[in-house]
N, C-alpha and C positions, 0 to 999 in steps of 0.2 A: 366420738366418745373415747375418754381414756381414763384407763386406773391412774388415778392423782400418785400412786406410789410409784409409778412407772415414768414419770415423767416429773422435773421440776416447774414449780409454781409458778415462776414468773412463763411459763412457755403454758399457761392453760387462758386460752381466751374466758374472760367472762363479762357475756351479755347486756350490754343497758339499754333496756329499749327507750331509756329516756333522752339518751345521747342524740346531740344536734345532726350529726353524718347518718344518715341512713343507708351507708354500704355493710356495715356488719349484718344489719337487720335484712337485707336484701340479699346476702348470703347466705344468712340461714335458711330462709325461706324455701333457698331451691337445693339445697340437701334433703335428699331422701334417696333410698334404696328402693327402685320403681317396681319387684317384684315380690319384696316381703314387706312395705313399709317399716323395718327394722331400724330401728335408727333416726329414724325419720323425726325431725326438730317441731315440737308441736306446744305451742301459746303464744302469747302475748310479743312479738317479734320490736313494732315500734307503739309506742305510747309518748306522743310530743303535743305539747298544746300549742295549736295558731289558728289563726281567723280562720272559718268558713269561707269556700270559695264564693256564697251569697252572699257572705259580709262583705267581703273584697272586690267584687261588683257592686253594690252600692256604695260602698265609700269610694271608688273609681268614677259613678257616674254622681255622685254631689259635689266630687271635685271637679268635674265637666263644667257642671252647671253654675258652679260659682263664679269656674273662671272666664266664661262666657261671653266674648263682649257684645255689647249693645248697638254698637255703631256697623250698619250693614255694611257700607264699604269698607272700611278696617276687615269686616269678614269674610267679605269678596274677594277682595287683595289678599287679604292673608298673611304670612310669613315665607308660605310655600308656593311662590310665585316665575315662572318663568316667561319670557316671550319668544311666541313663535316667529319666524323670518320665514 
């Protein structure tokens, strides 16, 4: 924290928790003064919207399924194939 008159403007961080980089917001977090909590940075750090990570396992595993193929030996052989000697 700083008196805004003590310092110029362009040198005052200020926070968007909406911002795509989540390192400013993971720096505030772990500011705190660990025996007066003085100071200490408290609310809303990120606020970003994207999928659920159950969203994004099921549309990972519809995309399995679609791409699938049908022909067992094609899935036998694979792509990922070596031979032993």
């Amino acid at each position: 924290m700083v008196n805004v008159n003590d310092i110029p403007e362009a040198e005052i961080l200020i926070h968007d928790a909406h911002a795509v980089d989540p390192a400013v917001a993971f720096a505030l977090s772990r500011l705190s003064d660990q025996q007066m909590l003085t100071d200490t940075p408290i609310g809303v750090f990120r606020d970003v919207q994207r999928p659920s990570d159950d969203r994004l396992a099921r549309e990972q595993n519809e995309k399995a399924v679609a791409e699938q193929t049908k022909d067992l030996r094609r899935l036998l052989r694979g792509s990922d194939t070596w031979t032993v000697n």
